[in-house]
C-alpha positions as CSV (number, residue, x, y, z in Angstrom):
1,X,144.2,0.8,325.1
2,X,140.7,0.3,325.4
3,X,138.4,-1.3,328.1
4,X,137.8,-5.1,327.1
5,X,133.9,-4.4,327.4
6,X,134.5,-0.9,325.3
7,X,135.9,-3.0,322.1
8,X,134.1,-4.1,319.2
9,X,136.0,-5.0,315.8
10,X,133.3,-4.2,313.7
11,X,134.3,-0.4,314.7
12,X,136.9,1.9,313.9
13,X,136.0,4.7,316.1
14,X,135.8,4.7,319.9
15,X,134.8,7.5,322.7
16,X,136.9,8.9,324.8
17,X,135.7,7.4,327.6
18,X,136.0,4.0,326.4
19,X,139.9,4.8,326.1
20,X,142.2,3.8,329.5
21,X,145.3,5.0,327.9
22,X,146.5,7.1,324.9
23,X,149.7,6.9,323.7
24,X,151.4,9.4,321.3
25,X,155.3,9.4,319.8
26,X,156.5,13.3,319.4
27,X,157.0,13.9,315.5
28,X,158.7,16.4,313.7
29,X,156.2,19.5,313.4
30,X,153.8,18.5,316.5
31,X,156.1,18.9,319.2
32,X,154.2,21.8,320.5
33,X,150.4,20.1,320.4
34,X,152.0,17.0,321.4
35,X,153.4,18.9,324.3
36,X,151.7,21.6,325.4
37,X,148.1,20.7,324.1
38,X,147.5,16.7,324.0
39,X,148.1,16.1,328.1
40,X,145.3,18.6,328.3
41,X,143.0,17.3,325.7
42,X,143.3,14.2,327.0
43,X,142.4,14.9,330.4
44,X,139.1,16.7,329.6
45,X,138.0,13.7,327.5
46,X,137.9,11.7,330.4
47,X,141.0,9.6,329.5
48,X,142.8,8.9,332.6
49,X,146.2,7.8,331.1
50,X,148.4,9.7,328.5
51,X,151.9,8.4,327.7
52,X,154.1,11.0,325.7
53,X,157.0,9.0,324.3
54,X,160.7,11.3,322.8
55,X,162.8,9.9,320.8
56,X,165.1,12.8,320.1
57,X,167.8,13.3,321.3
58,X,167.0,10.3,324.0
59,X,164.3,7.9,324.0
60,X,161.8,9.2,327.2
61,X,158.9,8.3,328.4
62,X,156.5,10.9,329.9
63,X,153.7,9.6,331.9
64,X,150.2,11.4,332.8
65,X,147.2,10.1,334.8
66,X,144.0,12.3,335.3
67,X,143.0,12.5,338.8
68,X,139.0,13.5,339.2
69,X,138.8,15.6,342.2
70,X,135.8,15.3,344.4
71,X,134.5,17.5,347.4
């Protein structure tokens, strides 16, 4: 999901930053990255939402938001 200001058809690549949410479906042979890695990743590209969707053995939906700390 991208902002409405971010999107331009003419494109097929976006920044990070113009990204409000990412969403990714755990395959076979990336459940680690998908896991462990991609929350991560996410985060310190500046998107603030990451949805990590299972499907085995249940369908389950993990959610993530990015919170930017400031002192």
């Amino acid at each position: 999901m991208l902002r409405g200001e971010s999107y331009d058809k003419r494109k097929c690549r976006v920044a990070p930053g113009q990204v409000v949410l990412a969403v990714e479906v755990v395959s076979p042979g990336s459940e680690t990255d998908d896991r462990r890695e991609k929350p991560f990743e996410y985060a310190e590209s500046g998107i603030p939402f990451y949805w990590r969707i299972e499907l085995d053995p249940d369908l389950v939906l993990y959610t993530y938001r990015y919170y930017i700390l400031r002192s």
